[in-house]
Biopython code that builds the backbone (N, CA, C, O; Angstrom):
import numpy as np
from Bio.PDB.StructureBuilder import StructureBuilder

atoms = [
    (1, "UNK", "N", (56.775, 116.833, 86.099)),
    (1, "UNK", "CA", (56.147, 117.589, 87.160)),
    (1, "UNK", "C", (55.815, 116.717, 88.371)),
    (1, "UNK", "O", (54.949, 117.163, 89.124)),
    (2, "UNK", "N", (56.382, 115.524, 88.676)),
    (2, "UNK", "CA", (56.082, 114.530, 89.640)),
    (2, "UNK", "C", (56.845, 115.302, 90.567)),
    (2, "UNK", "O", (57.852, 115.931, 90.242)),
    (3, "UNK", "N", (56.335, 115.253, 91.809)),
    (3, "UNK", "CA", (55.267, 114.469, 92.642)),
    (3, "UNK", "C", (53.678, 115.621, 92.295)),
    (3, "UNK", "O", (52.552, 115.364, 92.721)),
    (4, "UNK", "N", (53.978, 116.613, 91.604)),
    (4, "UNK", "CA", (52.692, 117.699, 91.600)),
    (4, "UNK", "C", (51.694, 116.784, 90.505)),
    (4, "UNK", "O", (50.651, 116.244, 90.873)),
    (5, "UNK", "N", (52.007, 116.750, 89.676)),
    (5, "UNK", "CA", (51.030, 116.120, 88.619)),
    (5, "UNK", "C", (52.232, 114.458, 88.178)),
    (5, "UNK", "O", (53.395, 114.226, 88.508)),
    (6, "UNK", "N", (51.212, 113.617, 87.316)),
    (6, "UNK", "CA", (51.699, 112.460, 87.398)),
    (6, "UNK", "C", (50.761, 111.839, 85.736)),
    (6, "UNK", "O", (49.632, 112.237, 85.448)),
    (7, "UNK", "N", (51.443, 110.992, 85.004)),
    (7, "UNK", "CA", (50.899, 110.479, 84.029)),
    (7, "UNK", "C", (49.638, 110.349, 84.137)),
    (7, "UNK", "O", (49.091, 109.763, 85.071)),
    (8, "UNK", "N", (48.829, 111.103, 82.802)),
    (8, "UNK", "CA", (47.003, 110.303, 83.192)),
    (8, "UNK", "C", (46.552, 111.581, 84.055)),
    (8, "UNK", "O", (45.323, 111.591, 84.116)),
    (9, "UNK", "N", (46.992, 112.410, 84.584)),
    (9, "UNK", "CA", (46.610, 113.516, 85.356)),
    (9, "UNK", "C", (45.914, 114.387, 83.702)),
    (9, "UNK", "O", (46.432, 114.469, 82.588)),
    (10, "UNK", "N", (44.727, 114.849, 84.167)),
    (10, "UNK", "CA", (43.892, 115.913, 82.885)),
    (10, "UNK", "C", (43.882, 117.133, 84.034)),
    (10, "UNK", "O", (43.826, 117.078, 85.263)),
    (11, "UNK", "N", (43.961, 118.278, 83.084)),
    (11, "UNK", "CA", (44.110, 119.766, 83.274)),
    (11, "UNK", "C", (42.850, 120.653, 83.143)),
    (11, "UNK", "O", (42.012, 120.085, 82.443)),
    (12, "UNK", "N", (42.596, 121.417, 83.426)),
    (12, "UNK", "CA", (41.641, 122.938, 83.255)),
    (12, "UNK", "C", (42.693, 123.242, 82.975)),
    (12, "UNK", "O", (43.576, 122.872, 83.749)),
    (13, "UNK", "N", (43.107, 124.069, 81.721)),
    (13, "UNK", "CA", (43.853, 125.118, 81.492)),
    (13, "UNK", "C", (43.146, 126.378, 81.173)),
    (13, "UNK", "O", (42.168, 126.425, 80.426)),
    (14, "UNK", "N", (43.760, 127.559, 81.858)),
    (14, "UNK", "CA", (42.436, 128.986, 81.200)),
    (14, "UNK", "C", (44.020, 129.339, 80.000)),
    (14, "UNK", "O", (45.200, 129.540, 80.286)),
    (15, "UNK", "N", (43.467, 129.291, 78.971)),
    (15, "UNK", "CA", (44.812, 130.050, 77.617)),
    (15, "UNK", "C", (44.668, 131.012, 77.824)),
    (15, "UNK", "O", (43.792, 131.465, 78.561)),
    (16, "UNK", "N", (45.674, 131.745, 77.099)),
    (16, "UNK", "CA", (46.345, 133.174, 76.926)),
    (16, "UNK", "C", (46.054, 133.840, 78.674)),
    (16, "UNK", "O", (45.664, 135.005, 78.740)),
    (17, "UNK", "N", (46.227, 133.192, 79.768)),
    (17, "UNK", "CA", (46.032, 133.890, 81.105)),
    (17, "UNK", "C", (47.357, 134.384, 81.373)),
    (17, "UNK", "O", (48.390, 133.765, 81.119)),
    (18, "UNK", "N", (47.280, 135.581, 81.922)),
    (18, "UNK", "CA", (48.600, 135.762, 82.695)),
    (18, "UNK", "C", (49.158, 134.905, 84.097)),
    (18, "UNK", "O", (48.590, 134.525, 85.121)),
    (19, "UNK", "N", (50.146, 134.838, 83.740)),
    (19, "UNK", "CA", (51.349, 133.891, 84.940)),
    (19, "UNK", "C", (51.442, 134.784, 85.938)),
    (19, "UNK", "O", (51.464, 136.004, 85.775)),
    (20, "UNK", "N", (51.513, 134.055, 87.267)),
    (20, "UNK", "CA", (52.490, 134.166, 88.206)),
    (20, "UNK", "C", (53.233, 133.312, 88.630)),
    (20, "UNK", "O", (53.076, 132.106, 88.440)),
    (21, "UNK", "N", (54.453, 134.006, 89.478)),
    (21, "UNK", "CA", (55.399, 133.146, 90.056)),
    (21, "UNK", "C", (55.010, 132.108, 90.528)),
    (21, "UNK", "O", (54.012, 132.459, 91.158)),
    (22, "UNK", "N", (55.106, 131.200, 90.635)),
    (22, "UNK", "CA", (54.733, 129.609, 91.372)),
    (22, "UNK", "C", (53.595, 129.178, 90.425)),
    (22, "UNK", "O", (53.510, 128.023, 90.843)),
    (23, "UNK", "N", (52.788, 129.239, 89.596)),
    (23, "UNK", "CA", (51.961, 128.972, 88.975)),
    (23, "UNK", "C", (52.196, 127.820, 87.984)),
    (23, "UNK", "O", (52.985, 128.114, 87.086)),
    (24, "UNK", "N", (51.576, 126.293, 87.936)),
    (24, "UNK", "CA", (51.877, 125.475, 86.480)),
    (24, "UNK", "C", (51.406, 126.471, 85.889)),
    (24, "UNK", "O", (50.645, 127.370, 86.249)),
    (25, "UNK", "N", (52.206, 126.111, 84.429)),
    (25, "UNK", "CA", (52.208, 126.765, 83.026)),
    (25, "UNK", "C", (52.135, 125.491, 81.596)),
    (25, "UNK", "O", (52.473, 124.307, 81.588)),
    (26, "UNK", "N", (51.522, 126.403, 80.459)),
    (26, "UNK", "CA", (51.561, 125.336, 79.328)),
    (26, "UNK", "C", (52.582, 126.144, 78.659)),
    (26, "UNK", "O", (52.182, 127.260, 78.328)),
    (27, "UNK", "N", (53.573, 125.919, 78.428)),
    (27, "UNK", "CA", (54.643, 126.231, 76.780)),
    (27, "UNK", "C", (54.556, 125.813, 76.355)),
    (27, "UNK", "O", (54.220, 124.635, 76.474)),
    (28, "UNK", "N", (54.931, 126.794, 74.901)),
    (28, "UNK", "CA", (55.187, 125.986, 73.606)),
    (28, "UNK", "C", (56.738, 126.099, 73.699)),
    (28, "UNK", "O", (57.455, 127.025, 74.078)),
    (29, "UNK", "N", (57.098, 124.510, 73.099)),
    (29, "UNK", "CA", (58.861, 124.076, 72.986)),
    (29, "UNK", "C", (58.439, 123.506, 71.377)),
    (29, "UNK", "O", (57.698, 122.533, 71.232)),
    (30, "UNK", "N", (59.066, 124.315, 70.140)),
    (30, "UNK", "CA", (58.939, 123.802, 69.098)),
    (30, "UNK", "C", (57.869, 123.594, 68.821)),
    (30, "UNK", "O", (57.099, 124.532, 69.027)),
    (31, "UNK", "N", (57.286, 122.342, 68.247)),
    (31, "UNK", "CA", (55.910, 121.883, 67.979)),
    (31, "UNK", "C", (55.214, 120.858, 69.347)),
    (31, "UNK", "O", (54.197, 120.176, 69.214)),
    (32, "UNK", "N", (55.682, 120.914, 70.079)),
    (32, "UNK", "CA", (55.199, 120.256, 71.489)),
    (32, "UNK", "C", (54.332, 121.524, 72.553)),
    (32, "UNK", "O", (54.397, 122.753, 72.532)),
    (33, "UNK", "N", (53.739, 120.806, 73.210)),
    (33, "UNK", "CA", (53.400, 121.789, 74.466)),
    (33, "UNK", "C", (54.120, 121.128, 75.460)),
    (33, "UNK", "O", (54.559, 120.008, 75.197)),
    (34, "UNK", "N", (54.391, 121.808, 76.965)),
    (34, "UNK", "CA", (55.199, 121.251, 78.071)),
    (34, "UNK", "C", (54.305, 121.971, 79.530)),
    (34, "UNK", "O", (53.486, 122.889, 79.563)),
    (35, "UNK", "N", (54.655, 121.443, 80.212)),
    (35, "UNK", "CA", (53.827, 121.609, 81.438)),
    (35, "UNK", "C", (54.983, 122.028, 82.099)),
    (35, "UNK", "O", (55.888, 121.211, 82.272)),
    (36, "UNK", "N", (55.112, 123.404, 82.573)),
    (36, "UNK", "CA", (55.790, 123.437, 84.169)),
    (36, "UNK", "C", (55.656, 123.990, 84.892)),
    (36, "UNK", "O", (54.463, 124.283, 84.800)),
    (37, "UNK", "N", (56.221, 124.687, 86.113)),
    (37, "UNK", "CA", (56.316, 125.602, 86.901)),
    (37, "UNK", "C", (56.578, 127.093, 86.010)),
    (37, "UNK", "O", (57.088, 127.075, 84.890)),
    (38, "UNK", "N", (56.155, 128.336, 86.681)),
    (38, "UNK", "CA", (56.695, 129.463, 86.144)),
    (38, "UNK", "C", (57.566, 129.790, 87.547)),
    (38, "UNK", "O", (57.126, 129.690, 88.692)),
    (39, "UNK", "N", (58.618, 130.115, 87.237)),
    (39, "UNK", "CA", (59.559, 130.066, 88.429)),
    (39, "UNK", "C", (59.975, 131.835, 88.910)),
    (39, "UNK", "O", (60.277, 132.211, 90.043)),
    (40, "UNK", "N", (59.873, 132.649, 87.713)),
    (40, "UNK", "CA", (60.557, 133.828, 87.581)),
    (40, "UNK", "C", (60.278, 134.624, 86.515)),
    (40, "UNK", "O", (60.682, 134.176, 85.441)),
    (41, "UNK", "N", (59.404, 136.230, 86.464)),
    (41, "UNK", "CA", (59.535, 136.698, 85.447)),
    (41, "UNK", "C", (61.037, 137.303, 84.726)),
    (41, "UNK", "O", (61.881, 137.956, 85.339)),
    (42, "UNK", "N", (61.110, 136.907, 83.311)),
    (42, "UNK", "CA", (63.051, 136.926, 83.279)),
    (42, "UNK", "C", (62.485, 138.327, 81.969)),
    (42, "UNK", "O", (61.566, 138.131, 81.173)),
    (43, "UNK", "N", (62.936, 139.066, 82.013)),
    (43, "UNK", "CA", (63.212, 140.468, 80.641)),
    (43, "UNK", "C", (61.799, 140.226, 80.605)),
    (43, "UNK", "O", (61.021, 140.342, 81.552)),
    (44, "UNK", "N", (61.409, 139.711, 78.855)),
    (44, "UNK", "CA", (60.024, 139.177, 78.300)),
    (44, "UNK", "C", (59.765, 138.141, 77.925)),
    (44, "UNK", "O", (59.165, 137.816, 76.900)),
    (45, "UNK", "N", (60.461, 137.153, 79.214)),
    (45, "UNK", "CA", (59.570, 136.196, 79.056)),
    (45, "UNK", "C", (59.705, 135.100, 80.284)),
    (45, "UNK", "O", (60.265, 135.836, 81.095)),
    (46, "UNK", "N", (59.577, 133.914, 80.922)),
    (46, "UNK", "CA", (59.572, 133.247, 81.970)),
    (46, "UNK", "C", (60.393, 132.275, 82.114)),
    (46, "UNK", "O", (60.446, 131.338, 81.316)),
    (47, "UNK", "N", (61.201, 132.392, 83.245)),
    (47, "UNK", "CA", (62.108, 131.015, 83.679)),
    (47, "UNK", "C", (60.865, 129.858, 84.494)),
    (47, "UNK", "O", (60.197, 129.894, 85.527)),
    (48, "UNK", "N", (61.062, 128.799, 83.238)),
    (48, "UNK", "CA", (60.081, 127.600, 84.169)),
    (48, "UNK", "C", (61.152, 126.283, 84.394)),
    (48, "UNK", "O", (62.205, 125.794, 83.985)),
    (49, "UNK", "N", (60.359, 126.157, 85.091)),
    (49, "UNK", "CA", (61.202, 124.838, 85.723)),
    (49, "UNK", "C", (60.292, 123.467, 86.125)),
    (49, "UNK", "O", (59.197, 123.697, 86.637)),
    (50, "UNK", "N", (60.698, 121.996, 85.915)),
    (50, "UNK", "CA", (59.850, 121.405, 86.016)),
    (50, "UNK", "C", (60.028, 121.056, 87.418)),
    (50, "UNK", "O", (60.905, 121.653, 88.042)),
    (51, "UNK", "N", (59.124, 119.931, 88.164)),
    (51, "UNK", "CA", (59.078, 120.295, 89.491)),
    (51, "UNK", "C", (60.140, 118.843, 89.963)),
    (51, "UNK", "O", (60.304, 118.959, 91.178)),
    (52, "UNK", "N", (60.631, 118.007, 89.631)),
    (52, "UNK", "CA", (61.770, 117.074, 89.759)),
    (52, "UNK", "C", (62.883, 117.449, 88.846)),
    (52, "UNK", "O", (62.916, 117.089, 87.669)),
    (53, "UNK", "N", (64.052, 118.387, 89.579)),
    (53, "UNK", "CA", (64.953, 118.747, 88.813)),
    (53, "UNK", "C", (65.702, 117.857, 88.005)),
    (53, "UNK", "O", (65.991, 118.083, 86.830)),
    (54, "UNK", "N", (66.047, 116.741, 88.707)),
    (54, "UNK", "CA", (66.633, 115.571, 88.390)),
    (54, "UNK", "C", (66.513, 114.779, 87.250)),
    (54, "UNK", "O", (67.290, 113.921, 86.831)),
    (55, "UNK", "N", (65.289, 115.225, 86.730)),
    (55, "UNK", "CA", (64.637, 114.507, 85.254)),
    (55, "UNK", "C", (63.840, 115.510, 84.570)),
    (55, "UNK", "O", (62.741, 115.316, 84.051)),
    (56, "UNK", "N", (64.536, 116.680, 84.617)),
    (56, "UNK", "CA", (63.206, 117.711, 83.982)),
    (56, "UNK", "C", (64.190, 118.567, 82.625)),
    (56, "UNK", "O", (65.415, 118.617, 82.513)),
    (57, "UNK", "N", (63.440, 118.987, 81.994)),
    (57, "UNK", "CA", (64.327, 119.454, 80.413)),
    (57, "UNK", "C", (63.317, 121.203, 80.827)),
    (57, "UNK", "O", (62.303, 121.668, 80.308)),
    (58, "UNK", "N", (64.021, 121.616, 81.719)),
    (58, "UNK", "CA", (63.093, 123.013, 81.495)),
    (58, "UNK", "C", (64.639, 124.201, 81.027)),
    (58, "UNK", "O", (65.723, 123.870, 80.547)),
    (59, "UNK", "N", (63.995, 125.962, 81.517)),
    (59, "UNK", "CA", (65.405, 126.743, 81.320)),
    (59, "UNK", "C", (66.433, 126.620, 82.105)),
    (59, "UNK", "O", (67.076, 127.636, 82.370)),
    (60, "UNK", "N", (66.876, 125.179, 82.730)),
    (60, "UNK", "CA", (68.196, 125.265, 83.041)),
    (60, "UNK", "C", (68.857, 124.840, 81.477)),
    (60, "UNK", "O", (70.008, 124.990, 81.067)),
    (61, "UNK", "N", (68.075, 124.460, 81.032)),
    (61, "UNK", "CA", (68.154, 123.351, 80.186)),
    (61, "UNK", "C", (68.210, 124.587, 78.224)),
    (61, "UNK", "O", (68.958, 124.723, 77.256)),
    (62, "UNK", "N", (67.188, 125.002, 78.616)),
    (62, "UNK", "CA", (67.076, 126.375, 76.984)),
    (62, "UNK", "C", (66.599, 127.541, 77.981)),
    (62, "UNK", "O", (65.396, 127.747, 77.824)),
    (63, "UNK", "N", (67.065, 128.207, 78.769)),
    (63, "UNK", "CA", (66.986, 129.393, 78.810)),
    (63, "UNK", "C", (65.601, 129.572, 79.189)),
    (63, "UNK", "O", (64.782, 128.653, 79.198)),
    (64, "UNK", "N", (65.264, 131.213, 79.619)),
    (64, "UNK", "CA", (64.210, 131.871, 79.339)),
    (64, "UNK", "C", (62.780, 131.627, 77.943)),
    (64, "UNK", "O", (62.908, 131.608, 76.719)),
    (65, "UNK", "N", (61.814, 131.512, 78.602)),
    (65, "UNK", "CA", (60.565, 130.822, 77.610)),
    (65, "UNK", "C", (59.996, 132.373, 77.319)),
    (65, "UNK", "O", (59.598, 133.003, 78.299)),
    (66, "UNK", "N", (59.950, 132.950, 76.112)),
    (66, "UNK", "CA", (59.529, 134.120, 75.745)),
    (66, "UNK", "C", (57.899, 134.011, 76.109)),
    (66, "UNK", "O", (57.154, 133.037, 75.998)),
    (67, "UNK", "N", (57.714, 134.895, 76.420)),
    (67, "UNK", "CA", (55.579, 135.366, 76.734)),
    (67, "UNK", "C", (55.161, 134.856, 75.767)),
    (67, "UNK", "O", (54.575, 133.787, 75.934)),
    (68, "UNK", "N", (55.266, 135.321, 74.573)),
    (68, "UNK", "CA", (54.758, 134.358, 73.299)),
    (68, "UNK", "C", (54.437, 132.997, 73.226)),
    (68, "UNK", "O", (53.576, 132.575, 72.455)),
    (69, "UNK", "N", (55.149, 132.210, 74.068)),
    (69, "UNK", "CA", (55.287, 130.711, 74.150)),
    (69, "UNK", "C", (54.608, 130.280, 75.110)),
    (69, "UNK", "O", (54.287, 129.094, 75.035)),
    (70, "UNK", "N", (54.182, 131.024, 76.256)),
    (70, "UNK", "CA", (53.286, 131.078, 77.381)),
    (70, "UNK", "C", (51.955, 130.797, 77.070)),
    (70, "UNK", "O", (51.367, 131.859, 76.870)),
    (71, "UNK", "N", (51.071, 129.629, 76.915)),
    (71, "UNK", "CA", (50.171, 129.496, 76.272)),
    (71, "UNK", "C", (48.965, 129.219, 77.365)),
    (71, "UNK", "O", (47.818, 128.989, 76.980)),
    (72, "UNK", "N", (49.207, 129.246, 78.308)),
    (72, "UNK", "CA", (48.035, 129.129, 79.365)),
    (72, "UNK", "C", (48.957, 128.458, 80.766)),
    (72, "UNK", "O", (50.101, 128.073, 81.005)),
    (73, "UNK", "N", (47.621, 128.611, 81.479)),
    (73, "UNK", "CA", (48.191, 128.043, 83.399)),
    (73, "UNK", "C", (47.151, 127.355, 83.330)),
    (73, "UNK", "O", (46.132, 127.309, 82.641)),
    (74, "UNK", "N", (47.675, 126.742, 84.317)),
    (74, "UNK", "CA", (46.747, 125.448, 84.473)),
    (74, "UNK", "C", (45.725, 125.644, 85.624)),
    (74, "UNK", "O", (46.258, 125.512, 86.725)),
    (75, "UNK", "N", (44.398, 125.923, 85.664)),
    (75, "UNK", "CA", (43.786, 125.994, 86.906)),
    (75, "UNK", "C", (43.511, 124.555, 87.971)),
    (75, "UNK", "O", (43.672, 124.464, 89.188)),
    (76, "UNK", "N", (43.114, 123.689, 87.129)),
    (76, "UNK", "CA", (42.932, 122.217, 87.935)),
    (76, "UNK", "C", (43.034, 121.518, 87.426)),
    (76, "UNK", "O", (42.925, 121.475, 86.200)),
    (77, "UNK", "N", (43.387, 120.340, 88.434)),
    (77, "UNK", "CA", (43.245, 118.772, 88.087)),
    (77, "UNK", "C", (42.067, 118.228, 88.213)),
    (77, "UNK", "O", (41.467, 118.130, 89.283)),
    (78, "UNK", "N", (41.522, 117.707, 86.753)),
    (78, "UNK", "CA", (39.819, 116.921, 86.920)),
    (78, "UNK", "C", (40.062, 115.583, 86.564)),
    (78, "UNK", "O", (39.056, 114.960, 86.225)),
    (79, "UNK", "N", (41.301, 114.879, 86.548)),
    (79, "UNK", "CA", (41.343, 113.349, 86.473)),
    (79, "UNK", "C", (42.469, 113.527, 86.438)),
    (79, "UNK", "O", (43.006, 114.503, 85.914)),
    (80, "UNK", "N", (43.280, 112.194, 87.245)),
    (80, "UNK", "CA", (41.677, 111.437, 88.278)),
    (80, "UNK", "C", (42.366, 112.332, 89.827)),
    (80, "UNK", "O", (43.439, 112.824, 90.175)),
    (81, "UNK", "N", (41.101, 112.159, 90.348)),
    (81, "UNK", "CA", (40.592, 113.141, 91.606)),
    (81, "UNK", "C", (41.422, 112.337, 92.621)),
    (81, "UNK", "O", (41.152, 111.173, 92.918)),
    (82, "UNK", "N", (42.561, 113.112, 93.189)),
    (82, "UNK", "CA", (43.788, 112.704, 94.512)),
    (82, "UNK", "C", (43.272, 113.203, 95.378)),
    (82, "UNK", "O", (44.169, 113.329, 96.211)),
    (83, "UNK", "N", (42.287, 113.645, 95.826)),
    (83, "UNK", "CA", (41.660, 114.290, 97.210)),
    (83, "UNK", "C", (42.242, 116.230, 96.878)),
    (83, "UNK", "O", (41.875, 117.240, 97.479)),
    (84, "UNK", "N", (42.582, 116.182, 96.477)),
    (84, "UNK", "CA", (43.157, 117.776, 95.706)),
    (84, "UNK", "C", (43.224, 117.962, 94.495)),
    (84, "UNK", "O", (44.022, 117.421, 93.730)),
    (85, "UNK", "N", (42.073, 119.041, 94.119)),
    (85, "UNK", "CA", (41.582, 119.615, 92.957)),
    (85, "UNK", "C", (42.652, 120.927, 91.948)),
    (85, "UNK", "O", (43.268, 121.143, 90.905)),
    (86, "UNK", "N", (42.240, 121.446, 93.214)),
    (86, "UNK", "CA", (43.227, 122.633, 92.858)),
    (86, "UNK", "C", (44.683, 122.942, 92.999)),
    (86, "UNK", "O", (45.330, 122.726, 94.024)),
    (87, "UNK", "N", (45.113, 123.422, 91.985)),
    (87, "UNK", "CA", (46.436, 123.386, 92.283)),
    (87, "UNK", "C", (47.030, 124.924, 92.282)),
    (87, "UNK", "O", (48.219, 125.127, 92.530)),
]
sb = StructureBuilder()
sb.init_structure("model")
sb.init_model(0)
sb.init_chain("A")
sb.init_seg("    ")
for serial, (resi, resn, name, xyz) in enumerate(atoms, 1):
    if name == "N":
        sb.init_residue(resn, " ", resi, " ")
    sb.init_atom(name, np.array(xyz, "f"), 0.0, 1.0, " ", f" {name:<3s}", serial, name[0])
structure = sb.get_structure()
């Protein structure tokens, strides 16, 4: 998600919130969580994308992320403080 968020960056996440378009998102990928963009509502469920295409494993990569897997958005960044909180 570089240049938006960066290693060592901590989250507010609100769970089970509904997405919108442009919104970070938490998925579940397998037994991992992943941070990205929600890019597009796709059928039932979301095309995300991470925000450096160039190095990112999002649905160009597996497709559409079912709602189910949608596990929260991220409201803010509380560490460490870049002069911008909210995202």
């Amino acid at each position: 998600m570089v240049p938006t968020l960066v290693a060592g960056d901590q989250l507010v996440v609100e769970w089970h919130a509904a997405a919108r378009e442009g919104d970070i998102v938490v998925v579940r990928r397998g037994d991992r969580l992943d941070v990205k963009r929600a890019v597009r509502s796709d059928g039932g469920g979301w095309w995300v994308e991470g925000d450096n295409a160039g190095a990112s494993d999002d649905s160009r990569t597996y497709g559409v992320v079912p709602a189910a897997d949608l596990v929260g958005v991220a409201r803010w960044r509380c560490w460490p403080w870049r002069s911008r909180g909210r995202l």
